[in-house]
Structures are given as C-alpha cells and as structure tokens.
C-alpha positions in Angstrom: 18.6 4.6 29.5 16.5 1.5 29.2 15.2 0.0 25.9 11.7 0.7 27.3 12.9 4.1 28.2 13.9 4.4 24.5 11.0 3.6 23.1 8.9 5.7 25.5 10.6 8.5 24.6 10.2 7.5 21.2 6.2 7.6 21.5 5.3 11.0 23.4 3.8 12.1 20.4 0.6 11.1 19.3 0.9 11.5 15.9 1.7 8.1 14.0 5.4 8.4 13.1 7.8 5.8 11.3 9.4 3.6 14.2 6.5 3.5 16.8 5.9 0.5 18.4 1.9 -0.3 17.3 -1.0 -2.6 17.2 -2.2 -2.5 13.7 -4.9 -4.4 12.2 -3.7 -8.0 12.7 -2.9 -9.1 16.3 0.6 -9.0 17.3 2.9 -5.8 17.6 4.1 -4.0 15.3 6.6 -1.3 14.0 5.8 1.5 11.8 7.7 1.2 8.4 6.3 3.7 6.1 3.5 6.2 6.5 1.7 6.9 3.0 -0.2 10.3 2.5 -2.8 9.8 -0.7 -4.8 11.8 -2.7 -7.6 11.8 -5.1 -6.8 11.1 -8.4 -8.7 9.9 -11.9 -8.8 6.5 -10.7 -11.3 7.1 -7.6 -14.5 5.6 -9.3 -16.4 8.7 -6.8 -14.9 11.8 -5.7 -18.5 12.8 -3.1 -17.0 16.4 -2.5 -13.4 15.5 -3.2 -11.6 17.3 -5.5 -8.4 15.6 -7.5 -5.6 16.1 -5.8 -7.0 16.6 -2.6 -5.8 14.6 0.8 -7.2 11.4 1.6 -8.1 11.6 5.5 -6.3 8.4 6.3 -2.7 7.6 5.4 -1.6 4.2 5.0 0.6 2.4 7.7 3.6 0.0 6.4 4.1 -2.3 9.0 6.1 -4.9 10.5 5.3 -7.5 12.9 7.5 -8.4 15.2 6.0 -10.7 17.5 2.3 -12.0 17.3 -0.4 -12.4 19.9 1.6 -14.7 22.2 4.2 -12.7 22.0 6.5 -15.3 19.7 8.9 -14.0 16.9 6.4 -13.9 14.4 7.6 -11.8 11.2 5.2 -10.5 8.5 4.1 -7.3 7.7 0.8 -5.4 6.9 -0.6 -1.9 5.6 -3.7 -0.7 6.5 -5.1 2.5 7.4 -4.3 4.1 10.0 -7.9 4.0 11.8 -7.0 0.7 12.7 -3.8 1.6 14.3 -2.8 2.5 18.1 0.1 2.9 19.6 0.8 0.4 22.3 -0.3 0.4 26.0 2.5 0.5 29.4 1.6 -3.2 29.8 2.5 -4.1 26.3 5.7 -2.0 26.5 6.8 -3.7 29.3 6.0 -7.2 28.1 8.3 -5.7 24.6 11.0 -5.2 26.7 11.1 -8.4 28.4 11.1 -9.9 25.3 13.9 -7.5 24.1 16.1 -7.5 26.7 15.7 -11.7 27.1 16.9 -12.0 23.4 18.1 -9.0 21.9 19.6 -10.5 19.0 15.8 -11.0 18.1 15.5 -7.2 17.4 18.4 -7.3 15.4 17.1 -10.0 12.7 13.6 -8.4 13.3 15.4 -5.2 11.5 16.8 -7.1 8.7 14.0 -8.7 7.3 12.8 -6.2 4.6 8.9 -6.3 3.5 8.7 -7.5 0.0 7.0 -5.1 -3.0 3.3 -4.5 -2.1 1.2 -4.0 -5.1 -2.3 -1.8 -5.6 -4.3 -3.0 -8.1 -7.0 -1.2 -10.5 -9.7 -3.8 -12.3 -11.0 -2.6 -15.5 -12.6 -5.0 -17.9 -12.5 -4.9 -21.1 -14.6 -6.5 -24.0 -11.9 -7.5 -26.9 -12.9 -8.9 -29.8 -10.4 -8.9 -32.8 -6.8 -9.5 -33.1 -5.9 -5.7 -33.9 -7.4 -4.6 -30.6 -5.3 -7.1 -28.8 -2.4 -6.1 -29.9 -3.1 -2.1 -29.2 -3.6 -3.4 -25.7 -0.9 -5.5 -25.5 0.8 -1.9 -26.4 -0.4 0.0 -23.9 1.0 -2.3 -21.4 4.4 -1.3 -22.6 3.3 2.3 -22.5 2.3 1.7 -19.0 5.8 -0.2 -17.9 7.5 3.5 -18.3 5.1 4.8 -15.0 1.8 6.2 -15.9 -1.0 8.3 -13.9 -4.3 6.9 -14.4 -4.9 9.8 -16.3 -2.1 9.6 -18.8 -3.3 6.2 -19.4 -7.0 7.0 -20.0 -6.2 10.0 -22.5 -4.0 6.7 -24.5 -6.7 5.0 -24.8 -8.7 7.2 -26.2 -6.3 8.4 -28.7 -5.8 4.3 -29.5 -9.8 4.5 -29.8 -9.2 1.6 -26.5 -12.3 3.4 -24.3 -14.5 1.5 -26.4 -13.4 -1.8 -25.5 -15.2 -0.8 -22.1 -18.2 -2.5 -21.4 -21.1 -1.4 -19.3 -21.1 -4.4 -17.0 -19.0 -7.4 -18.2 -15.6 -7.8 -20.8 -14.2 -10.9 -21.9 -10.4 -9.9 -20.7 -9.5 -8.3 -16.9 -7.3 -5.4 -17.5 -5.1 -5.1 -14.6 -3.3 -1.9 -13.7 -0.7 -2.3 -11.4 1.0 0.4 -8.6 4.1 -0.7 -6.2 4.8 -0.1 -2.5 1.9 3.3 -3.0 4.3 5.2 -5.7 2.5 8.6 -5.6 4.1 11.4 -8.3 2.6 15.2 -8.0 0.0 13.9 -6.2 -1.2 11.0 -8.7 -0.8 7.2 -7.9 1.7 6.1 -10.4 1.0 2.2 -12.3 4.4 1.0 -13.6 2.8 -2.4 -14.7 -0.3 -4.2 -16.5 -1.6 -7.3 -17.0 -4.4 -8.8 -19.6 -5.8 -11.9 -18.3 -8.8 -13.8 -19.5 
C-alpha cells in the first residue's frame, strides 16, 4: 500500500478526525493534532439561547503545518475552528506524497516537533485602589494556580468582597485569567494561571 493509499484510507470519513491531512485557516497543509469539544460556561459574556454546559457548535482544531503554500517544510502549528477547516483535495494528496516519498525522513521530524502550550485568555479589569485590595488579589492568583472554573473563581471574589473592584467600563489593573492547551473539567474551561498587570 502506498503512503497516498494510506492516507486515503485514512480520510473516507468526513468527519474531522485527529491525523487527517487538512487545510486549516493559514495556507499550507496541515495535520489534525487535537480536536477540542467546548461548552458554555460562566465565562461566556452572552449565552443567546445557550444554556451552561451546553455544546459549542464548532470544536477547535489543533494543528500542525507541515509544509506551507509552496509546499516547503514549513513547521508551525495553529487552532482554529473547525469552519475554517477542509480536508485536502486528490491533487493536494498527490503533490503530499511526492513530497513524502522524495524525503521521507521529512515526515519523521515533521512528527517530532511537539506544538508548544497554547494559552486562552479571559480580560477582566479591575479598578484597585488601596494596598489591602492588592494583596487579596494577589491571593486569588494563588487560589487560581490550583485550577479554577470561572465560576469557582467569581463565587471567591465575592466572598473576598473582590466583585467590587469591577468597573463599569475602565480599571486601573488588567486581570488576566489564564487556560492551557483548552483544559475543559465537567464541562467547564479550567484557568490554572493569572496575571495582574497595569
């Protein structure tokens, strides 16, 4: 069997799955990583008729480029929703296998290279004015370091009396919640990390 045979087989569904060959939102081709499913949770600023814990329509492809539009080793990756991803065409298999078959040890460093720790972040600013504030936020960044639903975090500050530190338009400080690589626990996004800049 052929490497384009391979992959062929690999791609008579037409579901997205995890190892298809794709064009994804950047030129170049691509291979599927990851496929993230979310859902609606405490941080979506509007739900329309969304319920929390409900689907989100489009997953989230993880990709990895593997050669770019003049079909050059080109290694990055992206993630992106899947409306902007298709899988490829017969005359884009067939110029992958040339490629493949003229330097296969390309494929084999193509695998190695690992996509680094993507990050999702949540803005929030916040108007902080005295010393003893600062520090209660500078506290609820460790309490966020242990992995915190957007919801466990809003019920702490309200119990540190920290939901008044919210303005209606502008703060003084950026509040910066932080997710990594789309961590999702019982359907909530997960922040393991926060910043405070000014």
């Amino acid at each position: 069997m052929t490497i384009l045979n391979k992959l062929f087989k690999r791609e008579k569904s037409n579901q997205l799955q995890v190892g298809d060959w794709v064009n994804s939102y950047s030129k170049g081709i691509y291979r599927i990583e990851n496929i993230v499913d979310q859902f609606y949770d405490e941080s979506y600023p509007a739900l329309g008729e969304n319920k929390i814990g409900d689907r989100i329509k489009d997953r989230i492809i993880v990709a990895k480029r593997f050669l770019n539009s003049k079909l050059k080793k080109s290694f990055s990756y992206e993630s992106c929703s899947e409306v902007f991803v298709s899988k490829l065409n017969n005359s884009q298999y067939s110029e992958l296998q040339k490629v493949i078959e003229k330097n296969p040890k390309l494929l084999a460093e193509f695998n190695e290279y690992e996509i680094p720790i993507r990050e999702t972040i949540y803005n929030m600013q916040l108007q902080i004015d005295n010393e003893s504030d600062l520090k209660k936020v500078n506290g609820l960044i460790d309490f966020i370091k242990t992995g915190k639903s957007f919801l466990e975090i809003q019920t702490e500050m309200k119990q540190t009396n920290l939901l008044k530190l919210k303005p209606k338009h502008f703060g003084n400080y950026l509040f910066q919640l932080i997710n990594y690589n789309d961590e999702f626990l019982d359907k909530k996004k997960i922040w393991r990390n926060a910043k405070l800049t000014k």
